[in-house]
N, CA, C and O of each residue as an XYZ file, in Angstrom:
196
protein
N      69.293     36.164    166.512
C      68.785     37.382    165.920
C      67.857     38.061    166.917
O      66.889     37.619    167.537
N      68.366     39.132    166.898
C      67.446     40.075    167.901
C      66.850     41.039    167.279
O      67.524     41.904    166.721
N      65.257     41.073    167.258
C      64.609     42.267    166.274
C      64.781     43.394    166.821
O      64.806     43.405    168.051
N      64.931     44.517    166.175
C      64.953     45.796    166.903
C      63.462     46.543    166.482
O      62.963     47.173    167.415
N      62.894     46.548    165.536
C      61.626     47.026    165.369
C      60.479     45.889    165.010
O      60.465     44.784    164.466
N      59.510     46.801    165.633
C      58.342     45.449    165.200
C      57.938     45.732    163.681
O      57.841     46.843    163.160
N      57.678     44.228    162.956
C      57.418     44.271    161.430
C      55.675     43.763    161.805
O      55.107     43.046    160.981
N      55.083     44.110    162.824
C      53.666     43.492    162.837
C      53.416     42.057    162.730
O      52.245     41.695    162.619
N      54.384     41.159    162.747
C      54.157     39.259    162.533
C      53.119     39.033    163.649
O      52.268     38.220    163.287
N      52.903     39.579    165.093
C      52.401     39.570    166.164
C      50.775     39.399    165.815
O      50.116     38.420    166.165
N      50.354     40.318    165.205
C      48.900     40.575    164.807
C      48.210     39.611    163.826
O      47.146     38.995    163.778
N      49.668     39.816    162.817
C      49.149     39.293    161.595
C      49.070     38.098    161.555
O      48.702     37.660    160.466
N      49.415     36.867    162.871
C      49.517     36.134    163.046
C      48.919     35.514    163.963
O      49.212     34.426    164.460
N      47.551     36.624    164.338
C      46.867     36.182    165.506
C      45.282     36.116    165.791
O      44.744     37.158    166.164
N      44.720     35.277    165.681
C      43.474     34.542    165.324
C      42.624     34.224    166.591
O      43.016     33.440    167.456
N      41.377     34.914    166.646
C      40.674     34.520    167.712
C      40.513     33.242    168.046
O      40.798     33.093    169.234
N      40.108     32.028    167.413
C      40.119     31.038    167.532
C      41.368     30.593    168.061
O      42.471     31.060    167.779
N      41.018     29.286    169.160
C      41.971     28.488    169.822
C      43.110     27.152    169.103
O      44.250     26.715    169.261
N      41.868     26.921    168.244
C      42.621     25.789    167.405
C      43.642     26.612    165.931
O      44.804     26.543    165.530
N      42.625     27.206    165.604
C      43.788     28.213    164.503
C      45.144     29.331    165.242
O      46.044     29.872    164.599
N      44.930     29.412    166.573
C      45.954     29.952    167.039
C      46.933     29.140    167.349
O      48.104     29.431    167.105
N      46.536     27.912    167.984
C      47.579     26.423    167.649
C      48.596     26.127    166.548
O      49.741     25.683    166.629
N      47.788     26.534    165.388
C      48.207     25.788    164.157
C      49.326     27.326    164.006
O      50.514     27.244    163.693
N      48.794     28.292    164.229
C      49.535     29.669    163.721
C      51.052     29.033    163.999
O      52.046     28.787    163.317
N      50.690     28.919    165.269
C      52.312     28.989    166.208
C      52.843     27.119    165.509
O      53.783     27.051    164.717
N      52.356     26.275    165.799
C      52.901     25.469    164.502
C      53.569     25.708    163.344
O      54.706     25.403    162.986
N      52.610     26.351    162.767
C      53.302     26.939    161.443
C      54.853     27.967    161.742
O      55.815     27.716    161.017
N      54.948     28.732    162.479
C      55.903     29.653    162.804
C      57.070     28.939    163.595
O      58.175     29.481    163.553
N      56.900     27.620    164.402
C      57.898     26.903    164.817
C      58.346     26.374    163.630
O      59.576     26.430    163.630
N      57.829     25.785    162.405
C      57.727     25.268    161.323
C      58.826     25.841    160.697
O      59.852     25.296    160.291
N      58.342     27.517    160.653
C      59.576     28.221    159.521
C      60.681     28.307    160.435
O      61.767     27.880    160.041
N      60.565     28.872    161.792
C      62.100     29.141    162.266
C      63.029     27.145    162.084
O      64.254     27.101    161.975
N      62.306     25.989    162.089
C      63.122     24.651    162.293
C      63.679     24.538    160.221
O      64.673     23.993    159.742
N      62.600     25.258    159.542
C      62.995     25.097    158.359
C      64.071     26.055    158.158
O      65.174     25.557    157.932
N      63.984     27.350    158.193
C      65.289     28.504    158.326
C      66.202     27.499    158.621
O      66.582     26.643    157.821
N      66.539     27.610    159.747
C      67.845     26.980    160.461
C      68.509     25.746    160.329
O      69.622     25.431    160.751
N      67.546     24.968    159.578
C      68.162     23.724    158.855
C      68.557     24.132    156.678
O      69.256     23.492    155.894
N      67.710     25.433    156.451
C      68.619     25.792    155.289
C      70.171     26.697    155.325
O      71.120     26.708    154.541
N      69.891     27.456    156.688
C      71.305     28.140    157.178
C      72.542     27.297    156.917
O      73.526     27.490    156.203
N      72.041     25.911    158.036
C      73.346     25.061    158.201
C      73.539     24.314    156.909
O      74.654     23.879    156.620
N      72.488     24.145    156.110
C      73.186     23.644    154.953
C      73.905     24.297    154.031
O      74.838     23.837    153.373
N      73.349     25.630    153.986
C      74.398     26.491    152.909
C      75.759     26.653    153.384
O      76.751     26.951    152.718
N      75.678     26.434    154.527
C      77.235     26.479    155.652
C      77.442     25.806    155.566
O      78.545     25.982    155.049
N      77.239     24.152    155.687
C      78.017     23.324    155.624
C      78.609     23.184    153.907
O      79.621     22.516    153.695
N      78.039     23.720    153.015
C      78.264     23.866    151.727
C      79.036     24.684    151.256
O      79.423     24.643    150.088
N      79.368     25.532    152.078
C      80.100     26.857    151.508
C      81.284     26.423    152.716
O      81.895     27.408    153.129
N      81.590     25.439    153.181
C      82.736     25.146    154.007
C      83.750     24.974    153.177
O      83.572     24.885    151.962
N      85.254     24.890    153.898
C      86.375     24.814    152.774
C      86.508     23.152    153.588
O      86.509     22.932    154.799
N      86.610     22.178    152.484
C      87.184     20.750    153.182
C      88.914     20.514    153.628
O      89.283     19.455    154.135
């Protein structure tokens, strides 16, 4: 997926602090490994056997 406009996640996701900017990007690796493991399951679910 390639964004074409910015939705602001950049800002809204960005914390002076060093340790809460850690955890931000944690959290955001977090959703894209969770996304992509509900993708492949609805795909592997919606497969024809």
């Amino acid at each position: 997926m390639v964004p074409i406009g910015g939705l602001g996640q950049r800002t809204a996701w960005y914390w002076s602090n060093d340790s809460l900017q850690w955890l931000a990007y944690l959290l955001i690796a977090f959703g894209w490994v969770l996304t992509t493991a509900v993708i492949a399951g609805v795909t592997r679910a919606l497969q024809k056997n």
